[in-house]
NUBAZA-187251 format. One record per residue: z, y, x of N, C-alpha, C, O in turn. Coordinates in steps of 0.02 Angstrom, whole numbers, padded with zeros to 5 digits, always signed. Example, Ala and Ser with C-alpha at 12.3 -4.5 7.8 and 13.67 -1.06 7.14 Angstrom:
# residues 2
+00390-00284+00660+00390-00225+00615+00390-00165+00660+00423-00166+00712 +00354-00112+00642+00357-00053+00684+00394+00002+00645+00402+00057+00670 
***
This chain:
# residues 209
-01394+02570+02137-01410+02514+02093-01481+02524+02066-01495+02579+02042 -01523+02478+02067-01601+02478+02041-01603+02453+01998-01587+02396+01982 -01636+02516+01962-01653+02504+01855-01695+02475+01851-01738+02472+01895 -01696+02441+01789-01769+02413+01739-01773+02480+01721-01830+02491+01744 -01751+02547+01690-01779+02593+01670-01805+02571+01581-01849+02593+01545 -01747+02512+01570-01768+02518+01511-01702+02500+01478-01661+02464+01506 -01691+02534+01399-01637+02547+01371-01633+02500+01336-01667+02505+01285 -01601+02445+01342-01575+02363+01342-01532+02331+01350-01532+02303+01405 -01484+02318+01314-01413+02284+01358-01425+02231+01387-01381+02223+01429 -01477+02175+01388-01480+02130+01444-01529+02158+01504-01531+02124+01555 -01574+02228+01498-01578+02260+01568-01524+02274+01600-01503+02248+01652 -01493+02330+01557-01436+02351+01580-01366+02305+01623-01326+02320+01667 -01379+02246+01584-01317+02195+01613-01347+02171+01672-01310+02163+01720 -01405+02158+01677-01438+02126+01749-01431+02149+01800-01419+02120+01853 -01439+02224+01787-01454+02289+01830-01371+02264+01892-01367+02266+01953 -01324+02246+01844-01263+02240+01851-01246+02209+01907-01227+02230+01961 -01261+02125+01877-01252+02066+01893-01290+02031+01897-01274+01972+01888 -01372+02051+01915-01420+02000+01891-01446+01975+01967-01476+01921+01973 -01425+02037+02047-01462+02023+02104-01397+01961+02146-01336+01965+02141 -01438+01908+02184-01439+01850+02216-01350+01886+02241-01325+01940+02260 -01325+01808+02224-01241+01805+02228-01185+01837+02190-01124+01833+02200 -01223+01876+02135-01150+01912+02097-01133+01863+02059-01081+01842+02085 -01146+01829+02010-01131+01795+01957-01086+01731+01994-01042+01696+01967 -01111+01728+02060-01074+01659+02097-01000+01692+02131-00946+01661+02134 -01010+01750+02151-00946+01805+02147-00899+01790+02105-00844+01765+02116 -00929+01810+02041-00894+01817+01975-00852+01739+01980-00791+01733+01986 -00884+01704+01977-00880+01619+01958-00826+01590+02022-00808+01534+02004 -00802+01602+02072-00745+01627+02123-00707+01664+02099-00650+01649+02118 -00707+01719+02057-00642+01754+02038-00626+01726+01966-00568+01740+01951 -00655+01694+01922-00632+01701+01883-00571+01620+01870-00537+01600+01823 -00585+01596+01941-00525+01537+01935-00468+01580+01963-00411+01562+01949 -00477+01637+02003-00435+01650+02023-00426+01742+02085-00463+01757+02132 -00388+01769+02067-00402+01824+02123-00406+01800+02202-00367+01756+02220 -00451+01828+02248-00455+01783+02301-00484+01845+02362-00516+01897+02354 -00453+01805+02435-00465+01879+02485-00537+01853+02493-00573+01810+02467 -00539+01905+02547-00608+01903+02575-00666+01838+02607-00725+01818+02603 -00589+01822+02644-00625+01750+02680-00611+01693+02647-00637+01643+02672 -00575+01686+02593-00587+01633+02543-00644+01642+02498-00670+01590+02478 -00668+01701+02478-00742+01702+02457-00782+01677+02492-00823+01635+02473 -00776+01698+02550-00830+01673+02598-00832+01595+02610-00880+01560+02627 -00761+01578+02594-00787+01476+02606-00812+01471+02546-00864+01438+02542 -00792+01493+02499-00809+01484+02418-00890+01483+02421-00921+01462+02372 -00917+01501+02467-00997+01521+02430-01020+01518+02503-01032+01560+02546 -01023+01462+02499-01065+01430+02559-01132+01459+02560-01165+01460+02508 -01159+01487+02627-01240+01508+02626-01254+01585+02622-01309+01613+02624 -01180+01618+02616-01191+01685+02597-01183+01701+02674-01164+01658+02713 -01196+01751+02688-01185+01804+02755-01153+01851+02746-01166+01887+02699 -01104+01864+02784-01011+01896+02785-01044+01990+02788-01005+02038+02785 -01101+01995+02791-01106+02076+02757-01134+02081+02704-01112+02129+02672 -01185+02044+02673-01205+02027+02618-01164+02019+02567-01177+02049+02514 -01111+01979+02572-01052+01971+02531-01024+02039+02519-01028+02070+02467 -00984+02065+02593-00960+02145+02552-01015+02177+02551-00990+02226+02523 -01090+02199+02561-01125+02228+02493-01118+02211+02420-01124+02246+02370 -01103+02147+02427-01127+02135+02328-01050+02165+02315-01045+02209+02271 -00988+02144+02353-00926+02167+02330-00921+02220+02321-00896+02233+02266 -00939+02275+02362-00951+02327+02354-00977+02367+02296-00944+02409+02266 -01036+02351+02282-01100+02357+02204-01039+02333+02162-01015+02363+02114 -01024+02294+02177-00960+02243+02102-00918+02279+02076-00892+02281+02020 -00909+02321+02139-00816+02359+02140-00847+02446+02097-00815+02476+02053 -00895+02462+02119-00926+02521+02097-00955+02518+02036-00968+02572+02009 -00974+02448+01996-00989+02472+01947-00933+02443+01884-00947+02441+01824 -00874+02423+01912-00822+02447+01864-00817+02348+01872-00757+02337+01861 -00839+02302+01881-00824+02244+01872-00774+02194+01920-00741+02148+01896 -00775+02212+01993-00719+02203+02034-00685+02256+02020-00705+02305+01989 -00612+02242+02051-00565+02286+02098-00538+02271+02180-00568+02228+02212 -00511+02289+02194-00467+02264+02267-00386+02283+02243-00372+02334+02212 -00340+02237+02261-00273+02234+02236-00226+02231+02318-00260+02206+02363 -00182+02244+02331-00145+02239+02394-00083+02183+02358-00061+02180+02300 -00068+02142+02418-00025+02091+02393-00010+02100+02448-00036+02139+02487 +00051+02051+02463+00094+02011+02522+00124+02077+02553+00119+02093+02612 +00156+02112+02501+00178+02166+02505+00163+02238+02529+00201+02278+02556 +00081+02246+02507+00027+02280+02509+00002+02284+02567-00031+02333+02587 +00013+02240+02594-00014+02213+02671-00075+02192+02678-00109+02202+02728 -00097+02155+02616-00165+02084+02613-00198+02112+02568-00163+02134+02522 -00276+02123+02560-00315+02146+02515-00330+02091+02475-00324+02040+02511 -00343+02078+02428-00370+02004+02385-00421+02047+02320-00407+02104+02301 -00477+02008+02294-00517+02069+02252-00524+02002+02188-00528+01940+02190 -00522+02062+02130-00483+02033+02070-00549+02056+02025-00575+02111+02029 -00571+02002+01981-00617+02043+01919-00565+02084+01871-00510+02068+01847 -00607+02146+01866-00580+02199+01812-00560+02165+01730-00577+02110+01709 -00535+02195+01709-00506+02172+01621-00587+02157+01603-00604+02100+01588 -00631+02210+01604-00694+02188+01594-00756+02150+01620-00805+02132+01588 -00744+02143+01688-00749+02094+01733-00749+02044+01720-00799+02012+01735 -00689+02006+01681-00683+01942+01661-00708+01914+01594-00715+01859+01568 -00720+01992+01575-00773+01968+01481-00825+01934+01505-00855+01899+01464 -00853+01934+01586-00910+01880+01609-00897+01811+01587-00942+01770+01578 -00820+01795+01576-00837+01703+01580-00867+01666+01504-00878+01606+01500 -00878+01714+01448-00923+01690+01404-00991+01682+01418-01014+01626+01414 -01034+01739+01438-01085+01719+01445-01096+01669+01505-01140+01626+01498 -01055+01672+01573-01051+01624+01610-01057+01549+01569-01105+01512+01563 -01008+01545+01551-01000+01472+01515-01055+01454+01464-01072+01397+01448 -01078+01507+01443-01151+01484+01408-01211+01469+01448-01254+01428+01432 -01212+01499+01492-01240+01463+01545-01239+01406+01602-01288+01383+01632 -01170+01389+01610-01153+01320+01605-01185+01255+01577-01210+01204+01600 -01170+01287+01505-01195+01224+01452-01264+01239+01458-01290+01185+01473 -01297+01271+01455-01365+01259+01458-01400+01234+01526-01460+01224+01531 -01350+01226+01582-01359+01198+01620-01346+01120+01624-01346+01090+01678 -01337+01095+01576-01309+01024+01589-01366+00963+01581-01347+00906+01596 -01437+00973+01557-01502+00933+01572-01487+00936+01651-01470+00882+01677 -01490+00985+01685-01503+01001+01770-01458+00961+01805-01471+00921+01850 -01389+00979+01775-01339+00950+01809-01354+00865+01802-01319+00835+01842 -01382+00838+01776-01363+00777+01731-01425+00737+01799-01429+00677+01810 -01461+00786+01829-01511+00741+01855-01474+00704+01948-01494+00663+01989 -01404+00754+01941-01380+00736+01987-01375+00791+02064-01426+00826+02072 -01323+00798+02116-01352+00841+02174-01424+00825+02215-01446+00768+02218 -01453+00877+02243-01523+00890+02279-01478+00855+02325-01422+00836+02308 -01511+00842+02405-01510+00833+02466-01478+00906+02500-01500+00963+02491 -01426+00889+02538-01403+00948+02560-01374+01004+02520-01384+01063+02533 -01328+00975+02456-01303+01040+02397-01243+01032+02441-01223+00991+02482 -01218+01099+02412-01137+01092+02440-01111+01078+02374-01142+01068+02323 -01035+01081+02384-01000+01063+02318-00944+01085+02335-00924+01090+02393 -00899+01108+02260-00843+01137+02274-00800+01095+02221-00833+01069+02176 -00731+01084+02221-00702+01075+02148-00687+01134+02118-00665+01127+02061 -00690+01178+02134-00664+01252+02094-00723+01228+02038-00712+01199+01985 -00805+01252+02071-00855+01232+02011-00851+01218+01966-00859+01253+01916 -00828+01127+01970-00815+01077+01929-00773+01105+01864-00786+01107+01804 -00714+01127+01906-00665+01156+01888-00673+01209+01828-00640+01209+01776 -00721+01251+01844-00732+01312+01793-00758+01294+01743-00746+01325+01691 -00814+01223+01740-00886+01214+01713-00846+01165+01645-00871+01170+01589 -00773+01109+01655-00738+01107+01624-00746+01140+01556-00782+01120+01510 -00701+01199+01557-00703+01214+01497-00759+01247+01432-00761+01262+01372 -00796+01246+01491-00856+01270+01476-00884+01222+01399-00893+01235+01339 -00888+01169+01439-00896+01115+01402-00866+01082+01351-00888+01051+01302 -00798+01097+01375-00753+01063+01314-00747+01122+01256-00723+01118+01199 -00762+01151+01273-00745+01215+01199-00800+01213+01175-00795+01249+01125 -00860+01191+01178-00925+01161+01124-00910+01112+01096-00947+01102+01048 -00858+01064+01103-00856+00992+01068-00802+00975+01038-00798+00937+00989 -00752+01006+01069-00675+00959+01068-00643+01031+01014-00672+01083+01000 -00590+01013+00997-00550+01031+00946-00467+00996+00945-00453+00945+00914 -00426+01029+00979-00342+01032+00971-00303+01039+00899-00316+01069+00847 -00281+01023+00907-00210+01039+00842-00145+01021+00880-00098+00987+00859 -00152+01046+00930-00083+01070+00969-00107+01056+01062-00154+01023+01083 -00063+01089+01098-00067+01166+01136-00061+01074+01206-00023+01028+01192 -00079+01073+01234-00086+01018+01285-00118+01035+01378-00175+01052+01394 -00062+01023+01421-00086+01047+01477-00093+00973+01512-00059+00926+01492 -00149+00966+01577-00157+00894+01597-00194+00922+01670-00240+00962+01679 -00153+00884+01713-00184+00895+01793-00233+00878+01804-00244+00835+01761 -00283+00882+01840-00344+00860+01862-00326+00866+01937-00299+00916+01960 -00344+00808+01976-00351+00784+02041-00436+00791+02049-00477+00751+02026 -00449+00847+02086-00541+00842+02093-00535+00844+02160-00506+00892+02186 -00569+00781+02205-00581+00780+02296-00515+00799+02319-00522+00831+02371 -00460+00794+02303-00394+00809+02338-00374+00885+02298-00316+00905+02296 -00415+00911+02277-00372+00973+02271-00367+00978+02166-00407+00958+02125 -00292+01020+02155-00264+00984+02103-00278+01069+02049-00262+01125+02068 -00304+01057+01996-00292+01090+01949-00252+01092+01887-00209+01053+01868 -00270+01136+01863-00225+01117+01772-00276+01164+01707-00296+01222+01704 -00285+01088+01648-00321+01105+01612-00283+01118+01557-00262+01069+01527 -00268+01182+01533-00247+01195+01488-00286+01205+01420-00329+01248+01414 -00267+01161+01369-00313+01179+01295-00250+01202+01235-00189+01202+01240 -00278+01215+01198-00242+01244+01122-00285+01255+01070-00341+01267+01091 -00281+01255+01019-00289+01274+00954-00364+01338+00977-00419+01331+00951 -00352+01380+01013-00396+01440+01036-00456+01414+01083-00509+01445+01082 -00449+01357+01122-00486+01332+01174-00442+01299+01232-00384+01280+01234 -00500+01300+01284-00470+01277+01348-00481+01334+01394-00522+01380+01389 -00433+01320+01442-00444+01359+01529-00413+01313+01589-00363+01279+01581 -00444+01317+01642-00430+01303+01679-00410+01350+01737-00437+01405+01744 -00357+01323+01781-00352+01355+01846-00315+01314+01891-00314+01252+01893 -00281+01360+01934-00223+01321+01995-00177+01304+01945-00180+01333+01891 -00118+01244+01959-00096+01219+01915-00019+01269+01946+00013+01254+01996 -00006+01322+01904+00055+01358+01900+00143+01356+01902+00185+01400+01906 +00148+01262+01895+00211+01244+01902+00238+01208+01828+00297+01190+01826 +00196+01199+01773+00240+01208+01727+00207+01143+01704+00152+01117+01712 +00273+01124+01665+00267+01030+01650+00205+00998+01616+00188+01012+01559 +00171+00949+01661+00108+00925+01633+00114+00872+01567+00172+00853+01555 +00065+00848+01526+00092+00818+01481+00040+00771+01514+00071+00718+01507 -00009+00755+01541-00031+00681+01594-00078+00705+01644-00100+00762+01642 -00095+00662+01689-00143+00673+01746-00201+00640+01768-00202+00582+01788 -00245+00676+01764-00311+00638+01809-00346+00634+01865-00367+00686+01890 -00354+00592+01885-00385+00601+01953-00456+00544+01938-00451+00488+01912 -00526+00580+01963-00580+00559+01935-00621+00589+01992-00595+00625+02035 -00698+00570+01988-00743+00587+02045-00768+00644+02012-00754+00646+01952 -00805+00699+02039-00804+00742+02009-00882+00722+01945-00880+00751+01890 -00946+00671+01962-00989+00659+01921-00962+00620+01842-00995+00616+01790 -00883+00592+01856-00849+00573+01787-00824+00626+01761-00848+00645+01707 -00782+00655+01785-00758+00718+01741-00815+00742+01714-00811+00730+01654 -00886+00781+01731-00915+00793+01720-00953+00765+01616-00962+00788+01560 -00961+00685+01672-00990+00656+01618-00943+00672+01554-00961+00708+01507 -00877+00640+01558-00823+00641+01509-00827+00715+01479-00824+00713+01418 -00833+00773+01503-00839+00835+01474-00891+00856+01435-00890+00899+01391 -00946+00815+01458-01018+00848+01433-01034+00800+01347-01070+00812+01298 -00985+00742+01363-00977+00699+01312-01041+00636+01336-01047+00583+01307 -01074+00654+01384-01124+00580+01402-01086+00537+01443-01111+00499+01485 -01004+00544+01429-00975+00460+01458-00904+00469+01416-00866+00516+01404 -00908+00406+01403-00829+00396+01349-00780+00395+01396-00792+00412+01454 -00734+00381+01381-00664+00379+01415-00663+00321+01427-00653+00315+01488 -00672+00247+01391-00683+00197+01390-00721+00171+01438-00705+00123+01474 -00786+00211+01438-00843+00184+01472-00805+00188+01568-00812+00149+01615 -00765+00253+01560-00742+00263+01638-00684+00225+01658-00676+00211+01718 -00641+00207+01609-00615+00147+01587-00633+00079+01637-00615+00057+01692 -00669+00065+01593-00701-00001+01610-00745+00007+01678-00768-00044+01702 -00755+00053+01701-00799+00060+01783-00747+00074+01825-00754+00059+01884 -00684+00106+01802-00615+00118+01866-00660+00182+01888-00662+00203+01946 -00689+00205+01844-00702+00271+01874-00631+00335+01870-00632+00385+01905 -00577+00320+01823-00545+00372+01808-00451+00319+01812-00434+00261+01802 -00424+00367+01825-00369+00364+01841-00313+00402+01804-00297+00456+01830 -00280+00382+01747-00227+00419+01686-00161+00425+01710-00133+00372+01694 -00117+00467+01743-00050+00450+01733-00013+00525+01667-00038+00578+01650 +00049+00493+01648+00053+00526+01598+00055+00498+01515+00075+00440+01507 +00040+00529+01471+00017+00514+01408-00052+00520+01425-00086+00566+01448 -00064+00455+01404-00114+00428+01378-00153+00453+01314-00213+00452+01326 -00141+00472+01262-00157+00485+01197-00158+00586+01218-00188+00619+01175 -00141+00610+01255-00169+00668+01285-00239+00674+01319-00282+00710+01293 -00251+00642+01374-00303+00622+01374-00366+00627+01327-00415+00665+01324 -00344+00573+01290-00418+00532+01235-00422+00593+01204-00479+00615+01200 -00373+00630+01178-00393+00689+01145-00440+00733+01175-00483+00760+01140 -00439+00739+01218-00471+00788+01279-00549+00747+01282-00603+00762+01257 -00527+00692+01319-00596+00674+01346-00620+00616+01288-00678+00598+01283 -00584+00600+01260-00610+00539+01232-00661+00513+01170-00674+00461+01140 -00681+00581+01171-00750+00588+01132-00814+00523+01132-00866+00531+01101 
***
């Protein structure tokens, strides 16, 4: 691993996580533990040794692991307990990403809903505020999540089985908007940009800022 050589916790953290693809690593595990070649669709543009180098660096300096599943048959690689203290500063970087985001995709971006998916709560835990514990599906490009909020915040992930209180299905530039708070619920409303099944009044709480 190559030092700044200087005694700093944001040298020190860079040193970490700061070279091309870890943080997009990180941002893949932290919706979820995942094998090898699902990283690899996950992060379009990477090159399949490049990837296990950074996994590798990840796993050695205490922030991945590798876990055996499917009855210790299947390798799948999991962020560490401390590993996952990444999704704060992640998510602060999110939000300070949202001028960028706002200008719309370049020519030729790829796109994922996991992204979408993560960048969610990111957002809603700067604005929004619960007084009771509310889970709600998200339909992003066909594939289905679950946004869980409470009193503590929000998270998102794969939706685990357990009873939704309503559902959305939206393009992924509305969800967006609706999260960042530069589009009402109303406003997506009235364009048929968004689609409610469920409670309704779950929802507005969420997005309806």
């Amino acid at each position: 691993m190559r030092s700044y050589g200087q005694y700093c916790g944001l040298a020190r953290a860079i040193e970490v996580v700061g070279d091309r693809w870890n943080l997009l690593i990180v941002r893949e595990l932290l919706l979820a533990p995942a094998r090898y070649r699902a990283l690899l669709e996950g992060l379009p543009g990477i090159a399949t040794n490049l990837l296990a180098d950074r996994l590798r660096d990840l796993e050695a300096s205490g922030v991945v692991e590798r876990r055996l599943t499917g009855e210790g048959s299947i390798v799948e690689y999991a962020l560490t307990p401390w590993g996952a203290e990444l999704r704060e500063p992640i998510e602060g970087l999110i939000r300070w990403s949202t001028p960028l985001m706002s200008r719309g995709p370049a020519e030729g971006d790829s796109f994922r809903p996991g992204w979408l998916a993560l960048a969610l709560p990111a957002l809603l835990n700067a604005r929004v505020e619960l007084r009771r514990a509310v889970t709600i599906g998200l339909e992003i490009d066909a594939e289905f999540f679950q946004l869980r909020g409470t009193r503590s915040g929000f998270e998102v992930g794969r939706h685990d089985g357990r009873e939704l209180d309503a559902g959305v299905r939206a393009d992924p530039g509305c969800l967006l908007g609706l999260a960042a708070g530069a589009l009402t619920l109303d406003e997506a409303r009235a364009l048929q940009l968004v689609e409610i099944h469920g409670d309704e009044s779950v929802v507005d709480n969420v997005f309806g800022g």
